[in-house]
The first five atom37 places (N, CA, C, CB, O) and aatype in JSON, in Angstrom:
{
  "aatype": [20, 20, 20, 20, 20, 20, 20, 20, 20, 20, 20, 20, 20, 20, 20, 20, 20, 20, 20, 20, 20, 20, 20, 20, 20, 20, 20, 20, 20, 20, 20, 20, 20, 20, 20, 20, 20, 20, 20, 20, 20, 20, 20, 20, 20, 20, 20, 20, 20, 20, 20, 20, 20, 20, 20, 20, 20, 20, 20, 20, 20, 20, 20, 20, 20, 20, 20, 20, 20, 20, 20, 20, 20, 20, 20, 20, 20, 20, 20, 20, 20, 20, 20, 20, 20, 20, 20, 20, 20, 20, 20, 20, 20, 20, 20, 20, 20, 20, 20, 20, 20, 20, 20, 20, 20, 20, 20, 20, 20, 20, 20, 20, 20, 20, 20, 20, 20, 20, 20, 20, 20, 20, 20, 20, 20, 20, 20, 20, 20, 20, 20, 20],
  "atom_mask": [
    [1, 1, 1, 1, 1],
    [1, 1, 1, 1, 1],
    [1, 1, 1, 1, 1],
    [1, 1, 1, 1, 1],
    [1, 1, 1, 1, 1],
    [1, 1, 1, 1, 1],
    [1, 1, 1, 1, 1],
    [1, 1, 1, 1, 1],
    [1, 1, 1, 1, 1],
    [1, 1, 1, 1, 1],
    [1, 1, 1, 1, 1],
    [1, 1, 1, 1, 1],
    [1, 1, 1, 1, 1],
    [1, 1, 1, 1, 1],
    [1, 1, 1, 1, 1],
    [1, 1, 1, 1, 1],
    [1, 1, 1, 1, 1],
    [1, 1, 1, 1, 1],
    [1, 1, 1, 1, 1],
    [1, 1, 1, 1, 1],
    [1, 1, 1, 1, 1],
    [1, 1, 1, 1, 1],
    [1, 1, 1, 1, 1],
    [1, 1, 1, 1, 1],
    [1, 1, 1, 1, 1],
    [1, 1, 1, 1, 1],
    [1, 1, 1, 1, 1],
    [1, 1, 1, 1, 1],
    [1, 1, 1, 1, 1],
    [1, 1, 1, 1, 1],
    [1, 1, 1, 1, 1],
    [1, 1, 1, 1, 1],
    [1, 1, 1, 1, 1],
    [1, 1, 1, 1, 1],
    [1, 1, 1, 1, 1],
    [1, 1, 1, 1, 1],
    [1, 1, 1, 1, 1],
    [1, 1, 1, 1, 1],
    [1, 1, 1, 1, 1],
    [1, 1, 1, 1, 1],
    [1, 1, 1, 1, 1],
    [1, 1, 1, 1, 1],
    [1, 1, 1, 1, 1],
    [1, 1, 1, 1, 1],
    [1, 1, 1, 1, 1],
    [1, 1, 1, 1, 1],
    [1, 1, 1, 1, 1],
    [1, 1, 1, 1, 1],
    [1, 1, 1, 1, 1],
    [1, 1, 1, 1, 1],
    [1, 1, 1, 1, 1],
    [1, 1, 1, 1, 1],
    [1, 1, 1, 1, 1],
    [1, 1, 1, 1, 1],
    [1, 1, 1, 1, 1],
    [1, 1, 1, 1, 1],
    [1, 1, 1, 1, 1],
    [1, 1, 1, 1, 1],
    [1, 1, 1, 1, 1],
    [1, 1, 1, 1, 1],
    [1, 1, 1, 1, 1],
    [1, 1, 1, 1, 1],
    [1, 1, 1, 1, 1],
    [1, 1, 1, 1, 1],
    [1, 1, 1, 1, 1],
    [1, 1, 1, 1, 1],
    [1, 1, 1, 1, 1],
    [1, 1, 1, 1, 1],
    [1, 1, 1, 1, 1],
    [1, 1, 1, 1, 1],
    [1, 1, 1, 1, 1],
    [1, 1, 1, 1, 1],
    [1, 1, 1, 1, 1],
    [1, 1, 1, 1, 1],
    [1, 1, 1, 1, 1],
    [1, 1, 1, 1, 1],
    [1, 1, 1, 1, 1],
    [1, 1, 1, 1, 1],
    [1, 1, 1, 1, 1],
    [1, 1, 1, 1, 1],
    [1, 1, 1, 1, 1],
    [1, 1, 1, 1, 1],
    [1, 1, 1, 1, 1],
    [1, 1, 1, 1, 1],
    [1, 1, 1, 1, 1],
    [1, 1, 1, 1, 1],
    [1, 1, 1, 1, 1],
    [1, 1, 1, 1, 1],
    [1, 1, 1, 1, 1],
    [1, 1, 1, 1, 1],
    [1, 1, 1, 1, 1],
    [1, 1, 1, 1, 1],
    [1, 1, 1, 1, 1],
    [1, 1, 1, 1, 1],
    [1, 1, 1, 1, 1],
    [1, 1, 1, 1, 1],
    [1, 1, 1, 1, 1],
    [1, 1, 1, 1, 1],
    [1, 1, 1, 1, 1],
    [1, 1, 1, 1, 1],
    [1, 1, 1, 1, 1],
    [1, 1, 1, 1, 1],
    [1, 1, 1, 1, 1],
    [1, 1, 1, 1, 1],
    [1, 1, 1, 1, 1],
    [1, 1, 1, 1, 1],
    [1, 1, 1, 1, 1],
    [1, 1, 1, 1, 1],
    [1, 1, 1, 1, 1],
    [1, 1, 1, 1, 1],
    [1, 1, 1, 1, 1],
    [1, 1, 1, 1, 1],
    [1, 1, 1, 1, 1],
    [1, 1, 1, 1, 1],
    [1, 1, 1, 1, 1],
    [1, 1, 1, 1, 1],
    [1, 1, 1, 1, 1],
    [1, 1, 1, 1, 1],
    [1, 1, 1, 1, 1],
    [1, 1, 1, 1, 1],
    [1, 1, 1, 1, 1],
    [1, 1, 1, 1, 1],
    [1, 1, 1, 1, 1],
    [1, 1, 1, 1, 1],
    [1, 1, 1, 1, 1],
    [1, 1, 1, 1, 1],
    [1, 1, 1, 1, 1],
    [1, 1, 1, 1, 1],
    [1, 1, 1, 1, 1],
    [1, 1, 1, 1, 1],
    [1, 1, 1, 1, 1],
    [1, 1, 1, 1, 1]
  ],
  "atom_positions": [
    [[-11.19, 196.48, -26.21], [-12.07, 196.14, -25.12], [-11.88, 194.71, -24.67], [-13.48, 196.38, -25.51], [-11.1, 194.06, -25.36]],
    [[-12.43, 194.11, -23.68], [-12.54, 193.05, -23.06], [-13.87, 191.9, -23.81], [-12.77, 193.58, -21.56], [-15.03, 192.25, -24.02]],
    [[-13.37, 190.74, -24.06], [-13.81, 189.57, -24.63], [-14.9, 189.26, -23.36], [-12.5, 188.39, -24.99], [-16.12, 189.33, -23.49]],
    [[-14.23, 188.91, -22.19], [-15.0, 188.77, -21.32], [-15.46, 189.91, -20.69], [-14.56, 188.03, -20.62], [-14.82, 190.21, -19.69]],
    [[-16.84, 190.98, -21.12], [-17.06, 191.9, -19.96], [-17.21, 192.1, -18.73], [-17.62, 192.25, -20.02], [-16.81, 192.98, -17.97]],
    [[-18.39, 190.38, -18.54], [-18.6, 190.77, -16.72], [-16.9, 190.6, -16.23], [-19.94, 189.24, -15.59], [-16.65, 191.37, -15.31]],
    [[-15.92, 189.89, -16.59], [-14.81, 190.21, -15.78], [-14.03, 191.65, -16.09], [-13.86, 189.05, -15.95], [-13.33, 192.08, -15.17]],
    [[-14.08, 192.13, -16.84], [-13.75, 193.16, -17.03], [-14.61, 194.26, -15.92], [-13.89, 193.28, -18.45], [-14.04, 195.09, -15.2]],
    [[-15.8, 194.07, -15.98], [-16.55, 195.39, -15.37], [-16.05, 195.04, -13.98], [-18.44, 195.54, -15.55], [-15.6, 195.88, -13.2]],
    [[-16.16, 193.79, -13.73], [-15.73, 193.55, -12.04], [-14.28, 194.19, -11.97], [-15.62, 191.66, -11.47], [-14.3, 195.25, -11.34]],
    [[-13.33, 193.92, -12.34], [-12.07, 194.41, -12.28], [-12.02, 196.06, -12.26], [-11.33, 193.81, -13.47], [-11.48, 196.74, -11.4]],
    [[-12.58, 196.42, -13.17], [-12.91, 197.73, -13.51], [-13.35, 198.02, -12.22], [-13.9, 197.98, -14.68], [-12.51, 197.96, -11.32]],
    [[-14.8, 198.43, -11.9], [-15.61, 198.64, -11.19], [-15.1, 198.46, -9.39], [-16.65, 197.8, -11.79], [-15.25, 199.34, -8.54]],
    [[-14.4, 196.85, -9.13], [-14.1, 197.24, -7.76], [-14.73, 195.61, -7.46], [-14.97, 198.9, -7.0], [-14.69, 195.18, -6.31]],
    [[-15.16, 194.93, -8.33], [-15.33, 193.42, -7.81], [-17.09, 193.13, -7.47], [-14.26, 193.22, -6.16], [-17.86, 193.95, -6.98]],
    [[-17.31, 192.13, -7.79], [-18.96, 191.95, -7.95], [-19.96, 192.45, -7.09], [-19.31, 190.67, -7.93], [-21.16, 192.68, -7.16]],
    [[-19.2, 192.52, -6.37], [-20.1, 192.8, -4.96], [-20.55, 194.53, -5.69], [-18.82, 192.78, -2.93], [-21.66, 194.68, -6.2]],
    [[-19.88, 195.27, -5.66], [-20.06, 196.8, -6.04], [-21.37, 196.73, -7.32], [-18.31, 197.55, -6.72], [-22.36, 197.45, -7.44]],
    [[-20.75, 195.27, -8.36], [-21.59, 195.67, -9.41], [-22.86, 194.95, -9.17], [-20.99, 195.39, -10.79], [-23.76, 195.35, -9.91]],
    [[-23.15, 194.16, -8.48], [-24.25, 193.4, -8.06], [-24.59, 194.95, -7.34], [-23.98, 191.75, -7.05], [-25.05, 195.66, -8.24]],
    [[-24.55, 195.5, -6.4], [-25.09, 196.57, -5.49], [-25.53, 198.08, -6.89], [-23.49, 197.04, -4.0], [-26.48, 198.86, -7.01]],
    [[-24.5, 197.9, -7.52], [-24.99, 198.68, -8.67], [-26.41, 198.34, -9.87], [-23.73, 198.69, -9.43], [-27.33, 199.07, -10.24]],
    [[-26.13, 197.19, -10.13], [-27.3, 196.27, -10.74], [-28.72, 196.49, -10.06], [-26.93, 194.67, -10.53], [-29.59, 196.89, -10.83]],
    [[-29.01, 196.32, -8.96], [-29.51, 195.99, -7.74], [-30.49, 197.65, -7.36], [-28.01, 195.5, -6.58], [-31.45, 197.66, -6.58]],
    [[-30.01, 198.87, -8.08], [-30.19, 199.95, -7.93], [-30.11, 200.05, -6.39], [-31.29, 200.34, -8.62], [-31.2, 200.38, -5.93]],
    [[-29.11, 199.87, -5.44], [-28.63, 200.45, -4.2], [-27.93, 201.14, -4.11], [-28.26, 199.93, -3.49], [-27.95, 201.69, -3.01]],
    [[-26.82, 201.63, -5.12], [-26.31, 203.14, -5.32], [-26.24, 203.07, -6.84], [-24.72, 203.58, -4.53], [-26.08, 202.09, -7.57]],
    [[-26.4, 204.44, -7.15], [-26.86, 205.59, -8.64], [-25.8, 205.07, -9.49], [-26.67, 207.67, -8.45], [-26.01, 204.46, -10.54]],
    [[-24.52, 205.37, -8.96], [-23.47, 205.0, -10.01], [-22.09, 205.07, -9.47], [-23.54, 205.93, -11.24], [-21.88, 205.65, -8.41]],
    [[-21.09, 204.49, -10.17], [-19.89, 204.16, -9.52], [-18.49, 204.92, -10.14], [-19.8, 202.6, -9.63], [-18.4, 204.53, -11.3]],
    [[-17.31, 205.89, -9.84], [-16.6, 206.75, -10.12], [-15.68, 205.58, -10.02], [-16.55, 208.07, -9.4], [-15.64, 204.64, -9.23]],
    [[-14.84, 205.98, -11.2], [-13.64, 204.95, -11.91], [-12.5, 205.95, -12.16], [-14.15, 204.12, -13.57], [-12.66, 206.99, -12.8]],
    [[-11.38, 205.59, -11.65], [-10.26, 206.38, -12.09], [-9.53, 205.63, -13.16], [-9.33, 206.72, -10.94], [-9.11, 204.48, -13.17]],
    [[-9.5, 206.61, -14.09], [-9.4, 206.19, -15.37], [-8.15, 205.85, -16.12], [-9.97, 207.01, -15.98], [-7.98, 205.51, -17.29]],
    [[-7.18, 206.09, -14.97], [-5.5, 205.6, -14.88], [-4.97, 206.74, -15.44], [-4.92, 204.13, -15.79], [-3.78, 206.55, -15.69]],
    [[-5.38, 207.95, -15.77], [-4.55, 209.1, -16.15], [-4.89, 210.06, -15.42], [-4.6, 209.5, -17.45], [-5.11, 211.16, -15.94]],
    [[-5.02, 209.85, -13.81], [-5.68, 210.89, -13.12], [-6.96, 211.24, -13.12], [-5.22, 211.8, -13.37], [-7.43, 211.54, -12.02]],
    [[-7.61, 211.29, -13.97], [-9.18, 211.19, -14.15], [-9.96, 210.6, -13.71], [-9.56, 210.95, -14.99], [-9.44, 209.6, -13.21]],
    [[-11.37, 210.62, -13.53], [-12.29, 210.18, -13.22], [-13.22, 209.59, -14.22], [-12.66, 210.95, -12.58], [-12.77, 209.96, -15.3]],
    [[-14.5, 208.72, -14.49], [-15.34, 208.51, -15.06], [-16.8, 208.25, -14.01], [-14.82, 207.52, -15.9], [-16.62, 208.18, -12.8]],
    [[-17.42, 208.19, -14.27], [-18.69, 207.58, -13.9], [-19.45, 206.6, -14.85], [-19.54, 208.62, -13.63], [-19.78, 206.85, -16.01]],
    [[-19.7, 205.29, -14.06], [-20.62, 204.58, -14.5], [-21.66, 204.58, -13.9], [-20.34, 203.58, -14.66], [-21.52, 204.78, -12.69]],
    [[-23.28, 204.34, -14.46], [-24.37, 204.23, -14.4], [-24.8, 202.86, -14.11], [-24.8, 204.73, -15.37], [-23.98, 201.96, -14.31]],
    [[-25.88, 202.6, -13.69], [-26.57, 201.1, -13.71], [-27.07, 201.1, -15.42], [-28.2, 200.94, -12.37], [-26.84, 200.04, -16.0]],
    [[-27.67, 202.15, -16.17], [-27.99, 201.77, -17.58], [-26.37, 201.68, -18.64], [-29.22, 203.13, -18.19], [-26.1, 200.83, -19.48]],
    [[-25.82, 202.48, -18.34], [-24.19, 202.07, -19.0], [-23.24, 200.72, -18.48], [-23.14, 203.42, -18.62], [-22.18, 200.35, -18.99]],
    [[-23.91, 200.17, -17.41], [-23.29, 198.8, -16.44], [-23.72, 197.71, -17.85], [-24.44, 198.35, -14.38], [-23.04, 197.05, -18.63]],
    [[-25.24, 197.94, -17.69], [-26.06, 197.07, -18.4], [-25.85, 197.02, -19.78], [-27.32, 197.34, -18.19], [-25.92, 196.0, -20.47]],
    [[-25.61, 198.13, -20.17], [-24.85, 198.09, -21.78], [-23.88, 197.2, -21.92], [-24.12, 199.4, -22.26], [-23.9, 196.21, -22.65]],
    [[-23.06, 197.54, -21.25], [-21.88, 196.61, -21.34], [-21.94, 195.72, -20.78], [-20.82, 196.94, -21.05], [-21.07, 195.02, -21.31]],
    [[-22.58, 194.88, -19.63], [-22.49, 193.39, -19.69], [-23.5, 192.86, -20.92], [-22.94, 192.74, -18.14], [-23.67, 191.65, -20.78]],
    [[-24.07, 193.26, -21.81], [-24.98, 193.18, -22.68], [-24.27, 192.59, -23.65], [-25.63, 194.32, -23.0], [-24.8, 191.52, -23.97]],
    [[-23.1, 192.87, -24.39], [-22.01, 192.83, -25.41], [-21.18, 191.6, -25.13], [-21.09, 194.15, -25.38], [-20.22, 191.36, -24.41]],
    [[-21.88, 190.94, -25.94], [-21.45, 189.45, -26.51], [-20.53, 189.82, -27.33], [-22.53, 188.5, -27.28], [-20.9, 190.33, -28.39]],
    [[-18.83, 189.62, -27.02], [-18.16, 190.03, -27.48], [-18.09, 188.32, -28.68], [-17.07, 190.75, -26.41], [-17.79, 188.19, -29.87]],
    [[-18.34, 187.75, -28.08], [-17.77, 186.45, -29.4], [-18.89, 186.73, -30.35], [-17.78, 184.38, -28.88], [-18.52, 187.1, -31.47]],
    [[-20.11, 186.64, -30.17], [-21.25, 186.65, -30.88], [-20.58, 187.94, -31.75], [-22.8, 186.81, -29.96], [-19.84, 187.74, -32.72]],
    [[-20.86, 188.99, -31.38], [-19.66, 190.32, -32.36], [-18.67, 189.62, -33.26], [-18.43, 191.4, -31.17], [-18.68, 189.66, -34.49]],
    [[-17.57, 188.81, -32.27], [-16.37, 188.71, -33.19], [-16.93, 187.32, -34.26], [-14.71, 188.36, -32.14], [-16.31, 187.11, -35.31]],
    [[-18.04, 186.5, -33.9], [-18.13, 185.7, -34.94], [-18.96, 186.82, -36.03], [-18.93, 184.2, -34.48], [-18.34, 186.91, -37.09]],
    [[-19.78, 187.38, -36.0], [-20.55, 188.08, -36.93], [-19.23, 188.97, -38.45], [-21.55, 189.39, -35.71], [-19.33, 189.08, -39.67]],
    [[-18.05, 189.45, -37.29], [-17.11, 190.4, -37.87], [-16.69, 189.29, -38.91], [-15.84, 191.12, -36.81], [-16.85, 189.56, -40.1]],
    [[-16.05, 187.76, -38.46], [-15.42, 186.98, -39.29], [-16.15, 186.44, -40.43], [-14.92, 186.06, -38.63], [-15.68, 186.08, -41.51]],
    [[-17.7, 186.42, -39.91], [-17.91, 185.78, -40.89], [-18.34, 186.45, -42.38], [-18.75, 185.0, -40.39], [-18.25, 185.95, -43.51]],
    [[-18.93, 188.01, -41.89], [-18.66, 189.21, -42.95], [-17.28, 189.68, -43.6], [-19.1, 190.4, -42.3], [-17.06, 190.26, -44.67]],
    [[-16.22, 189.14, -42.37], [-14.96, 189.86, -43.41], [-14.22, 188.84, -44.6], [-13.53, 190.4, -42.29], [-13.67, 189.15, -45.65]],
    [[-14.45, 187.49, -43.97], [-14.04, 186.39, -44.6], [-14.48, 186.61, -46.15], [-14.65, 185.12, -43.9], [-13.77, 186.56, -47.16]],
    [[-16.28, 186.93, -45.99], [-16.89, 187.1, -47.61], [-16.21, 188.33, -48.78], [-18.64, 187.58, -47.39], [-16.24, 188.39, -50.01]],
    [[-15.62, 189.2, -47.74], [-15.26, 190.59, -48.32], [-14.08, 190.72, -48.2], [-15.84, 191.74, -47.78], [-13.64, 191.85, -48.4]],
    [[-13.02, 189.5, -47.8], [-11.62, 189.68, -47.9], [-11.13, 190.77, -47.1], [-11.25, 189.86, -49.22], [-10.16, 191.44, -47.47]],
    [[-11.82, 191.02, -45.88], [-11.41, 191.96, -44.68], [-10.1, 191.2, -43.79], [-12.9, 192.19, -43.58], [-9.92, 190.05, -43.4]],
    [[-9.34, 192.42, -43.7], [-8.29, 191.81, -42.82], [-8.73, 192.29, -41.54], [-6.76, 192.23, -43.14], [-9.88, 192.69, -41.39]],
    [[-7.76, 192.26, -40.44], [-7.77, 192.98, -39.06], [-6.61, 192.41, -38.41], [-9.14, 192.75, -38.15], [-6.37, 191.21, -38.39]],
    [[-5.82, 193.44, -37.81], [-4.87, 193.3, -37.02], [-4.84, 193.88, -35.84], [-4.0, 193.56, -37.53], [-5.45, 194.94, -35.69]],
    [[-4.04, 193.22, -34.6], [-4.64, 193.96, -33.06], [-2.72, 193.36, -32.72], [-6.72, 192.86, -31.74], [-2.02, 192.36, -32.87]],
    [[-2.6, 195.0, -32.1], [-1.54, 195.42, -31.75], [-1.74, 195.61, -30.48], [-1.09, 196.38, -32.41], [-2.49, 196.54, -30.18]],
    [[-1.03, 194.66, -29.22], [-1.74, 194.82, -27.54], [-0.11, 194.6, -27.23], [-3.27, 193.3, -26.69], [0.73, 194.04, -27.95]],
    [[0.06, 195.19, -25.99], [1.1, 195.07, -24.93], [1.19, 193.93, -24.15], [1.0, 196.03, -24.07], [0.12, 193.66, -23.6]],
    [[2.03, 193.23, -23.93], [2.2, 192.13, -23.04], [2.27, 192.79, -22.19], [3.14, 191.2, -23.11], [1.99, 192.03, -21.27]],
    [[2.54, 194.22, -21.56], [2.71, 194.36, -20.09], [1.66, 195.41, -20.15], [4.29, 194.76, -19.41], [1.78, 196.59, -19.8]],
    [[0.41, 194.72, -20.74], [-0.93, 195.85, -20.3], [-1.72, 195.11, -19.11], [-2.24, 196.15, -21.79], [-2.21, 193.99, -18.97]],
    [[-1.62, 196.14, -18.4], [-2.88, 195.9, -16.97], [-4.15, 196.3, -16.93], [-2.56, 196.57, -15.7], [-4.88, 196.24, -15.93]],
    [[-4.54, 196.85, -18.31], [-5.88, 196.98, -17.97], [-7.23, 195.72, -18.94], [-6.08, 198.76, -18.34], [-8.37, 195.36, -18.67]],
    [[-6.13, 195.38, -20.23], [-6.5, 194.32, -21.03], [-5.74, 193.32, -20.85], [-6.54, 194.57, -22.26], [-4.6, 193.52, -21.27]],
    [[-5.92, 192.33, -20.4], [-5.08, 191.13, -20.64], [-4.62, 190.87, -21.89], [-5.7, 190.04, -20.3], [-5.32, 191.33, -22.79]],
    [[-3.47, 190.16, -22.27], [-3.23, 189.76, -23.7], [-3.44, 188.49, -23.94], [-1.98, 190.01, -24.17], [-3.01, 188.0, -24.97]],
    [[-4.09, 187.8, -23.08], [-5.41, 186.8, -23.72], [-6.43, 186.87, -24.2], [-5.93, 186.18, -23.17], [-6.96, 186.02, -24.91]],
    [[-7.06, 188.44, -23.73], [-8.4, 188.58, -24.75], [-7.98, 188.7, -26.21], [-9.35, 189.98, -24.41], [-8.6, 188.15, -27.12]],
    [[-6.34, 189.84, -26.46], [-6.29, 189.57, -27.85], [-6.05, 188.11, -28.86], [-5.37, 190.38, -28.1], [-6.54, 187.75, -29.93]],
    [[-4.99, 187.48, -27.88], [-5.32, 186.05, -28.35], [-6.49, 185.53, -28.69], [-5.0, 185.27, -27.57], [-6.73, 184.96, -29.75]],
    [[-7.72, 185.8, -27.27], [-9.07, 184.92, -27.5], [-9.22, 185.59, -29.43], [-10.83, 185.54, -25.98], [-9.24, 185.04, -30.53]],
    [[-9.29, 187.19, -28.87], [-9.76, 187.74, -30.65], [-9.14, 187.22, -31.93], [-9.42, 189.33, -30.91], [-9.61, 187.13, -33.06]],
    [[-8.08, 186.93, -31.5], [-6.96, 186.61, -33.24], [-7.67, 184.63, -33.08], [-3.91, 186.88, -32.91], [-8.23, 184.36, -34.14]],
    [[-7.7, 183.8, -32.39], [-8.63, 182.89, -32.46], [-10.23, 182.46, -32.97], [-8.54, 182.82, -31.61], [-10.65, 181.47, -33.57]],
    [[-10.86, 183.6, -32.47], [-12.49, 183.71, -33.2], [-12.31, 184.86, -34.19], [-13.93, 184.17, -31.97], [-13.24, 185.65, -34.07]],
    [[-11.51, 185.19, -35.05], [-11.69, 185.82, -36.08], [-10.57, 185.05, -37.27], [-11.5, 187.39, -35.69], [-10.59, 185.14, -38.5]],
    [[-9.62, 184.3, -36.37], [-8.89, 183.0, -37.58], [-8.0, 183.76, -38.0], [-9.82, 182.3, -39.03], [-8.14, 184.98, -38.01]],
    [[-6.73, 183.02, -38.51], [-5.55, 183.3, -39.4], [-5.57, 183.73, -40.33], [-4.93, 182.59, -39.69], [-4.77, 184.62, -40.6]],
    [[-6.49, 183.29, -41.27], [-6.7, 184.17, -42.73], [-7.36, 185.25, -42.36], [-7.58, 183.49, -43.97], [-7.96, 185.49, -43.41]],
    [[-7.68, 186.08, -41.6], [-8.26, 186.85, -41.46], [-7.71, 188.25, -40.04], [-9.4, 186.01, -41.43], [-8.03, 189.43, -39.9]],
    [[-6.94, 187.46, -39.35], [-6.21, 188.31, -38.16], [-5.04, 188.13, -37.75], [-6.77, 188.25, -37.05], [-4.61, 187.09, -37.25]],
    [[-4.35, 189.28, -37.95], [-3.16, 189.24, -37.11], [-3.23, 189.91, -35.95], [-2.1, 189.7, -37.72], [-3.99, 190.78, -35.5]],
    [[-1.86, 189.05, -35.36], [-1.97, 189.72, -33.88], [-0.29, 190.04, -33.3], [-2.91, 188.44, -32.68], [0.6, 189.29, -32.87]],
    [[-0.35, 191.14, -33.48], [1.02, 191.74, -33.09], [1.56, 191.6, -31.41], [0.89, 193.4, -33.48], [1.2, 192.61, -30.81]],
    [[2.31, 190.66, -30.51], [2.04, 190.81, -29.2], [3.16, 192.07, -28.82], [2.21, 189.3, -28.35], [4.26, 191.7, -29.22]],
    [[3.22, 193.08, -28.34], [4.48, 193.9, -28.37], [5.05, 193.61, -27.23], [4.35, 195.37, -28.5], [4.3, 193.71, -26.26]],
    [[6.66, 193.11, -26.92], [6.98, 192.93, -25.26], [7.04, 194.42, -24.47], [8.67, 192.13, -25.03], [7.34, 195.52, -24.94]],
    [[6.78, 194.18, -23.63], [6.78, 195.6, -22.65], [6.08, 196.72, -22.68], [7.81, 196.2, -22.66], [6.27, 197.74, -22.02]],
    [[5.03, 196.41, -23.69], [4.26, 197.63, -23.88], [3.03, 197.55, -22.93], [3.82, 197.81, -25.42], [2.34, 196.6, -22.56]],
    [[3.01, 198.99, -22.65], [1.49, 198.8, -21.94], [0.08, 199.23, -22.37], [1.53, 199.41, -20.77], [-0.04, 199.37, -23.59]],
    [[-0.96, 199.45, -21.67], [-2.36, 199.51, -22.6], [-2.1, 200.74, -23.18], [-3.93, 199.49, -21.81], [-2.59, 200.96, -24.29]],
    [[-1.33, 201.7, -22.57], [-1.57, 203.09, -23.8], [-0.2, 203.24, -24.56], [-1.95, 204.89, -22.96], [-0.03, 204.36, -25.04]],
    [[0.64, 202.48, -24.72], [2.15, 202.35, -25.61], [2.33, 203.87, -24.86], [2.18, 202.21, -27.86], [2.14, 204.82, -25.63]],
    [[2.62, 204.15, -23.69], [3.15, 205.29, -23.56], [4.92, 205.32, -23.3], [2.32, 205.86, -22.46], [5.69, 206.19, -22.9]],
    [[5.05, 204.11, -23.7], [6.99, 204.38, -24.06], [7.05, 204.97, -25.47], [8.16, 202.64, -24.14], [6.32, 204.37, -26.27]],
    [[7.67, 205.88, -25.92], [8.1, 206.33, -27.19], [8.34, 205.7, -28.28], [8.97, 206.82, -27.1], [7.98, 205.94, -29.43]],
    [[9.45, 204.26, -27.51], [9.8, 203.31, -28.51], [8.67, 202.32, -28.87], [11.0, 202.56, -28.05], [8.7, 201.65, -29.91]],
    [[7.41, 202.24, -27.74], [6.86, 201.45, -28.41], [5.65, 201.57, -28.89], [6.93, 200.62, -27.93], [5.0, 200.62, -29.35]],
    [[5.16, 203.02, -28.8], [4.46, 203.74, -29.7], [5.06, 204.21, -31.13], [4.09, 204.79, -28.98], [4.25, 204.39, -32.04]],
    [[6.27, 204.39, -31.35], [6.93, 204.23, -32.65], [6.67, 202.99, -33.57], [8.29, 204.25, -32.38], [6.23, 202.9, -34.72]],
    [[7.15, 201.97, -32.55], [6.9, 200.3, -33.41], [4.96, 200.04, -33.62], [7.73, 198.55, -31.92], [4.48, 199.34, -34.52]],
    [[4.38, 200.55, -32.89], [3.03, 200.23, -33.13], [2.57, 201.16, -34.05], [2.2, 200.19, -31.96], [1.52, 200.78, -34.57]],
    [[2.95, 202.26, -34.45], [2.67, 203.04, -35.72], [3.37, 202.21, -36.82], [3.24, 204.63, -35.67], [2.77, 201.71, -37.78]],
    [[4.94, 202.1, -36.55], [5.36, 201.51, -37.52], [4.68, 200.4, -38.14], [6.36, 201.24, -37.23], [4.52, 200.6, -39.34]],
    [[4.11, 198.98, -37.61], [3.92, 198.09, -37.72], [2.16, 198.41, -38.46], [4.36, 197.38, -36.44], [1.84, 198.12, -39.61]],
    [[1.27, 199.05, -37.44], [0.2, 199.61, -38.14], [0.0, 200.3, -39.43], [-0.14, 200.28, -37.49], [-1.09, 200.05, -39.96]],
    [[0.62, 200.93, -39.93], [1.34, 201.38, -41.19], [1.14, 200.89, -41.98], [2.43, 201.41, -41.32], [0.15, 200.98, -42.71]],
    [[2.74, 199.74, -42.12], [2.83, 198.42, -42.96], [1.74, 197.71, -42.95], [3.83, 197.51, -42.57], [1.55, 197.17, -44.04]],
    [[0.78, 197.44, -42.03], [-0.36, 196.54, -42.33], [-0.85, 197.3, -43.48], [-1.47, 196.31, -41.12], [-0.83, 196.98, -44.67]],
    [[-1.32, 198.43, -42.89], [-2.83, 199.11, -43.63], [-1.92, 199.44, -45.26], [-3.67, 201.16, -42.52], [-2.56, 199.21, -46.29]],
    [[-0.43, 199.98, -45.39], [-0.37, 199.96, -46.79], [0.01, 198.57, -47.8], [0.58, 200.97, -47.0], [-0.02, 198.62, -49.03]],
    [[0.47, 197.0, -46.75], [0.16, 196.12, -47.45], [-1.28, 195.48, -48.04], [0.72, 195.48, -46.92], [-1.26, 194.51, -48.8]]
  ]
}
């Protein structure tokens, strides 16, 4: 997910104006194509959920519980994803720290690794984490 939501929902959604008019209860809810042909619908109470989600406040809570319990975490993102930037995973491997996160950047992959080869390397690599 996105570190920063309200930019995310704007991007998502169609740009502030839509989500301010959504907020605002001037229309019910807003249809998102979901990049695989699909559709979704968002709500004004599912809008509000998610600008709600303090993603740092989260990622400090995660570090500072995994640090005590010797939790790892690793985040495997595409440099050529358009729907997550690969600065939010940076922002994440930053507020959760080195002893505690890796961050795999893959070149050319995109948000759903739908190349073969690089859904291979992100199993591969996921793997090796979880059995080191």
């Amino acid at each position: 997910g996105r570190v920063l939501m309200t930019q995310g929902v704007n991007e998502r959604l169609g740009g502030s104006d839509v989500v301010q008019r959504l907020r605002n209860g001037e229309i019910d809810a807003v249809s998102v194509d979901d990049g695989r042909g699909g559709k979704y619908s968002v709500s004004r109470v599912s809008l509000e959920e998610r600008l709600s989600l303090d993603m740092r406040a989260e990622l400090s809570k995660i570090a500072s519980l995994g640090l005590k319990r010797g939790v790892r975490v690793m985040t495997i993102h595409g440099d050529d994803d358009q729907v997550v930037p690969v600065s939010d995973a940076m922002t994440v491997s930053a507020e959760l720290g080195e002893e505690m996160h890796t961050l795999v950047v893959m070149p050319n992959a995109d948000h759903r690794f739908s190349n073969d080869q690089h859904l291979a390397a992100l199993v591969f690599k996921a793997t090796t984490f979880i059995e080191s």
